[in-house]
N, C-alpha and C positions, 0 to 999 in steps of 0.2 A: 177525581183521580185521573190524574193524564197518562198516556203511556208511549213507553220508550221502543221502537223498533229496529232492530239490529239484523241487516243482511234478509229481511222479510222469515227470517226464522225464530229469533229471540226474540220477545218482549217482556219485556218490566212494567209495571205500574208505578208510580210516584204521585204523590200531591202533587197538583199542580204549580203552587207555589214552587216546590223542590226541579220541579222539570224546569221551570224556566231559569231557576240560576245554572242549573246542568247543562241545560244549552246555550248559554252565554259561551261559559267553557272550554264547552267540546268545539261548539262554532269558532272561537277564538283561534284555537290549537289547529282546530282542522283547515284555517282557511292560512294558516303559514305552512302547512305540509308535513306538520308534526302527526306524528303517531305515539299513542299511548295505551296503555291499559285503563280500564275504567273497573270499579269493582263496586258490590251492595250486598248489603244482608238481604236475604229474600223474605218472601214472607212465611211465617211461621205456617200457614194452610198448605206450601208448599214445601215443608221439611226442613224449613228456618237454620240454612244453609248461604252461603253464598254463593255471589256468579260473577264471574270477571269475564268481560269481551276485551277485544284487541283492537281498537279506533286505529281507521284509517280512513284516509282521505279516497280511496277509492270503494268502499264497503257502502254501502247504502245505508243511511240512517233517518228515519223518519219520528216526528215528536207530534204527537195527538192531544189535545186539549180538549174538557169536556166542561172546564168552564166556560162561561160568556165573555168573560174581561180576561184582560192579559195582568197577572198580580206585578205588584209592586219591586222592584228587585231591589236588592239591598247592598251595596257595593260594597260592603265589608264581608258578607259574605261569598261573594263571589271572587274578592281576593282570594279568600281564606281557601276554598276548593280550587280556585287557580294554583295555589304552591303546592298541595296535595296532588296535582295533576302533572305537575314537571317535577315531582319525584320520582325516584325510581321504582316506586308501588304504584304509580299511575294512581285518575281520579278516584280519589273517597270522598264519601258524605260526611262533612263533619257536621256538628248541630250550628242555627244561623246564631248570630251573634247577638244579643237583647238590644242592644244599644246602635243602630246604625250612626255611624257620623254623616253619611250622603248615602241619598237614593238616587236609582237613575231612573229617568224616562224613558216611561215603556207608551208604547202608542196603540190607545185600544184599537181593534177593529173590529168594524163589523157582524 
């Protein structure tokens, strides 16, 4: 499970698989100067509720991985939450798609 750090006060958990198409995304949007809403079901131990932050390019956001390898990204998924992210409900999780047509190159490190 990796985790999502919003302003050193929010954090989320996500697979890790899920953090890294999230921050393709959020990196994408944030490094044109766009601001959005991001939104997630939380997890049920915590009142299985939601929680929406307000992405800005000046907000601090930090991404924690607690696997070893950087997963695979799947570029039809991270289409697919890219459109969900320039709507006017800002980013949602949709589920990844079974079938990728193209993956893209992630570069392990260290």
């Amino acid at each position: 499970m990796g985790k999502l750090t919003y302003n050193s006060t929010v954090t989320a958990d996500f697979d890790d698989r899920i953090l890294a198409h999230i921050q393709v995304v959020i990196g994408a949007k944030l490094r044109r100067g766009e601001c959005f809403y991001f939104t997630w079901r939380d997890d049920p131990s915590g009142g299985d509720g939601r929680s929406t932050i307000w992405l800005h390019p000046a907000i601090p956001l930090a991404f924690k991985y607690f696997g070893g390898r950087s997963p695979s990204l799947n570029r039809d998924w991270v289409e697919a939450l890219m459109l969900t992210a320039n709507s006017s409900g800002g980013l949602q999780l949709v589920p990844e798609p079974h079938r990728p047509t193209s993956v893209l190159a992630t570069k392990d490190e260290p």
